[in-house]
C-alpha positions in Angstrom: -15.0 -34.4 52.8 -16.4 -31.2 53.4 -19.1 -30.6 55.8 -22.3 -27.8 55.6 -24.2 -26.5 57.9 -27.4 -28.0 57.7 -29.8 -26.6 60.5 -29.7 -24.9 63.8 -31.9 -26.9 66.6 -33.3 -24.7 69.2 -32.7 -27.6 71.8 -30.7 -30.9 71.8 -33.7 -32.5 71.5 -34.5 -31.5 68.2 -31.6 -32.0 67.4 -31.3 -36.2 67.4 -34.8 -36.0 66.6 -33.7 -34.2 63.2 -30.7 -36.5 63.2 -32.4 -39.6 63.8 -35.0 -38.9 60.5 -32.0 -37.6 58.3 -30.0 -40.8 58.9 -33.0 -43.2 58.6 -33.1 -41.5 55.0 -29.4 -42.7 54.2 -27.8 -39.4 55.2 -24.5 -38.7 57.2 -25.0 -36.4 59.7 -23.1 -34.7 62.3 -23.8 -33.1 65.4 -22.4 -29.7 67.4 -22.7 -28.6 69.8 -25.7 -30.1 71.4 -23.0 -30.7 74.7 -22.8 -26.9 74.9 -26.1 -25.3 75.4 -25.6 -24.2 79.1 -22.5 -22.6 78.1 -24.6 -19.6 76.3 -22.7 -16.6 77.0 -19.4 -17.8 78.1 -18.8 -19.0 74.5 -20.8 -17.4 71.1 -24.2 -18.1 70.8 -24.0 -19.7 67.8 -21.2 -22.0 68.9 -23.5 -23.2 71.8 -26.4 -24.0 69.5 -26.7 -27.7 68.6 -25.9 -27.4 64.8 -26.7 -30.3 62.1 -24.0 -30.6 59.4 -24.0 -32.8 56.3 -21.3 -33.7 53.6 -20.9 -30.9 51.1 -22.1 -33.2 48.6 -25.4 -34.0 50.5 -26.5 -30.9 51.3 -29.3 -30.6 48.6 -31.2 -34.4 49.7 -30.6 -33.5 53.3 -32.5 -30.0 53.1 -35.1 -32.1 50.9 -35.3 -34.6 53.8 -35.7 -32.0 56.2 -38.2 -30.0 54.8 -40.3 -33.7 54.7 -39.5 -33.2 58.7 -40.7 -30.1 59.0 -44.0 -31.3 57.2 -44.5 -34.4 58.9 -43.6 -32.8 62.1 -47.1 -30.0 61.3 -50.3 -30.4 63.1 -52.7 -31.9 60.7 -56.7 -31.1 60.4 -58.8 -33.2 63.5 -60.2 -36.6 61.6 -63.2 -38.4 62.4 -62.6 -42.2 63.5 -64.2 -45.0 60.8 -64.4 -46.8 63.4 -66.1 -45.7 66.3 -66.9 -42.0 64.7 -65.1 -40.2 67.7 -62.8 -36.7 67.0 -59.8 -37.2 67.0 -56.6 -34.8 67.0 -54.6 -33.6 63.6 -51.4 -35.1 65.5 -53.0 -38.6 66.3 -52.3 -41.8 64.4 -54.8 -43.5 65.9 -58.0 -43.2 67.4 -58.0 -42.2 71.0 -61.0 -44.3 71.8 -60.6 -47.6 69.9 -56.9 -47.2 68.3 -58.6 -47.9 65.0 -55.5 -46.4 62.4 -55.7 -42.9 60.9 -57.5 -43.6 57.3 
C-alpha cells in the first residue's frame, strides 16, 4: 500500500511521542527520518526532518487522531483542587499537594 505524509516533527521526540498516540488508536504508522537530524545540511532539510507517514487509506482517521494530540497536548485553564482547595496548573492531572485527580 501506499503511504502519506502525515506530519513533520520538529524533533525525534515528538516524533514517537505522535507515533506512540497514533498507534494506540489502531493506526499504522511509519517513521523517517528521525535517525537523520544531525545531518541537516549535508542532505535536504526536509529529508532530515523526522516525518510521520500513514497508509494512503488512513490518512483521514490519522489527521483526526492527530488533531486529538494536538488538543490534548494544549495547556488547559489552572483548576482548583476539591480536595484540599490548592491551585493547580492547566497541565496537571492531579493535585500537586494531595494528588487528589483532576475533576
Amino acid at each position: 500500500m501506499a503511504q502519506t505524509l502525515l506530519y513533520q516533527a520538529t524533533d525525534p521526540t515528538e516524533a514517537y511521542l505522535i507515533r506512540d498516540y497514533l498507534t494506540q488508536r489502531g493506526l499504522r504508522v511509519s517513521l523517517r527520518g528521525v535517525h537523520l537530524t544531525g545531518l541537516a545540511g549535508a542532505i535536504p532539510v526536509t529529508e532530515a526532518q523526522p516525518s510521520l507517514w500513514v497508509e494512503a487509506v488512513d490518512l483521514g482517521l490519522a489527521r483526526l487522531a492527530l488533531a486529538g494530540w494536538r488538543a490534548e497536548s494544549l495547556p488547559s485553564s489552572p483548576w482548583t483542587c476539591p480536595g484540599c482547595g490548592e491551585e493547580n496548573e492547566g497541565s496537571f492531572g492531579s493535585c500537586w499537594s494531595c494528588q487528589t485527580l483532576r475533576p
